[in-house]
N, C-alpha and C positions, 0 to 999 in steps of 0.2 A: 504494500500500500504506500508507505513511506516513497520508494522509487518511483510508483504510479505517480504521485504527487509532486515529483519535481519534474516529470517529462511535462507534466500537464501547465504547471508553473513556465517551465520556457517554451511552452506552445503559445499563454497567453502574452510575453514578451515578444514573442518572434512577432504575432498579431497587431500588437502596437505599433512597432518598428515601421517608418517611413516606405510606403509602395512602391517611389519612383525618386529619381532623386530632386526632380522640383519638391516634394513634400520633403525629401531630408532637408534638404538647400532654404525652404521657410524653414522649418521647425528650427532649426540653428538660427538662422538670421533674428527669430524671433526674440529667439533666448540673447542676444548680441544686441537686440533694439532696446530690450528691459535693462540690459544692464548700462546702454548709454543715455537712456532718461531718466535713471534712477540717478547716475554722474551729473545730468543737468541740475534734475532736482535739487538734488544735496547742496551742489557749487552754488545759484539759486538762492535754496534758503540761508545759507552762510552768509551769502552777502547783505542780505537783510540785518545783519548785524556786525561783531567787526573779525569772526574766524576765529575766536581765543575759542579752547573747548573741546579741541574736533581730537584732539588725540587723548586726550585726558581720560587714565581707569577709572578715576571717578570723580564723583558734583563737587566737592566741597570747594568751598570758597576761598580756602587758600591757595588749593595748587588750578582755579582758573584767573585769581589775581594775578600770579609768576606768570603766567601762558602768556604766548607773542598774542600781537593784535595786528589789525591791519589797520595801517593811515589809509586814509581817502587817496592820498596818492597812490598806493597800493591797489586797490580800489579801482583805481582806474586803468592802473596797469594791469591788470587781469583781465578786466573785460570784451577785448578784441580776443584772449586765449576761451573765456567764455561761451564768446561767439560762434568758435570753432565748435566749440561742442553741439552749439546749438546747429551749427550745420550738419555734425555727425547724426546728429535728431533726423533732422529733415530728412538728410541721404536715405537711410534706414527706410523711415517710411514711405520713401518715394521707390523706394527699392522693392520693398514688400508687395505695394502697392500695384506697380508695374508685374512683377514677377505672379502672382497672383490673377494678374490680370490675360499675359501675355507671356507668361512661362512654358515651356515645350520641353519633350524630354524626345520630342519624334526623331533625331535625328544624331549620329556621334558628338558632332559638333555642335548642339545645341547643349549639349551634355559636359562638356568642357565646358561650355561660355557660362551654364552654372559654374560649376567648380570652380572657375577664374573670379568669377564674380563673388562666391561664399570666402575665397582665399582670402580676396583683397578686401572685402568688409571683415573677415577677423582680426586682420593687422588694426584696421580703423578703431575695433572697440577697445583692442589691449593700450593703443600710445592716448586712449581718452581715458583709459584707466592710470596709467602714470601721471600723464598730466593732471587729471585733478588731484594729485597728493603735491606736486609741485605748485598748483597753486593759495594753497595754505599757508597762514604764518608757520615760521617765518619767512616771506619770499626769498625763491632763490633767482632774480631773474633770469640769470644765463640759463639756467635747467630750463625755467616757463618757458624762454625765449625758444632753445632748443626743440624741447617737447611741441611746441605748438607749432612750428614749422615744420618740424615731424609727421604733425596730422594733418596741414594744409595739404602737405604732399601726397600722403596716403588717401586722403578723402579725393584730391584731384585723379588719383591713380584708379580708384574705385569708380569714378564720376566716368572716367574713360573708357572702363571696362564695360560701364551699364549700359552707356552711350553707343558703342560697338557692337553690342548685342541684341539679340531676338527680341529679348522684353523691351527694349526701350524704344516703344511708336511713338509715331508722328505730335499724341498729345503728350508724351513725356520732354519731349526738348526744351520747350521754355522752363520746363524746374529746374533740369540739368543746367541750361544757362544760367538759370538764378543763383543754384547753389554754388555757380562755379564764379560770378560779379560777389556772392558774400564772402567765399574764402578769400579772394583779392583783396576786397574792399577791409576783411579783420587784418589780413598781411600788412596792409600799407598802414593803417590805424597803428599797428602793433607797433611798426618804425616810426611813426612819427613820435608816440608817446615815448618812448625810447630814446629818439633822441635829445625830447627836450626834460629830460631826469636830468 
């Protein structure tokens, strides 16, 4: 009986398991969307106040007095790296969106251009997962600065991919344009606040 019950246990796993690989290729992406709105959120409500907190084992009032905080200038230097993430947001659910809409597994090469595509949005969600630890007191900018160039490039990399492929018709181009004027437009933000520190 015992034995009966673990064939029957990895029958109802195997059942679970993704059909085709457009459904593996959401099912990941999905899990990769929640973890970079859950980065926006966080980063978000942090800045509603000034970051002291976020590493802290516990409440008490002494060791969030010692914690770094953020100046306004701080404050402001973060928010073009922000930005990116909110692009990573966007990417994701334009991605879903499309792929959901206009995903195909009919052919070899529509089968890669998943895979390429799930590749280049996994790098996307790991360098938004660094980067929001980077932008915490206390700032490091050359790391922010780093990291967030990091994901301009990776999101552009991703942007090219989705653009290149099956899923992305005729009504997806103006987001991909959009998302690809926001990451410029956080780039240049980023240098100018940059250089006038």
């Amino acid at each position: 009986r015992h034995s009966t019950g673990i064939v029957w246990q990895g029958c109802d796993l195997i059942e679970k398991c993704p059909q085709d690989n457009k459904a593996a290729v959401l099912k990941e992406l999905h899990g990769q969307n929640s973890l970079v709105s859950d980065a926006f959120t966080e980063i978000s409500e942090a800045l509603q106040g000034d970051g002291s907190g976020w590493n802290c084992p516990d409440d008490s009032e002494e060791s969030m007095e010692e914690d770094e905080k953020w100046t306004e200038q701080d404050k402001a230097l973060i928010g073009p790296s922000v930005n990116l993430i909110k692009a990573a947001k966007i990417l994701y659910k334009r991605v879903l969106a499309a792929l959901e809409k206009n995903g195909s597994c009919a052919t070899l090469d529509k089968v890669k251009e998943l895979d390429q595509l799930y590749e280049d949005c996994k790098l996307v969600s790991k360098i938004v997962d660094t980067l929001i630890l980077e932008l915490y007191p206390p700032l490091n900018i050359s790391n922010m600065e780093e990291q967030s160039h990091q994901l301009a490039n990776l999101l552009q990399t991703a942007l090219k991919t989705c653009a290149q492929s099956h899923i992305a018709s005729e009504a997806e181009q103006p987001h991909i344009e959009f998302i690809h004027k926001a990451i410029e437009h956080n780039l240049d933000s980023m240098k100018e606040k940059l250089s006038q520190r």
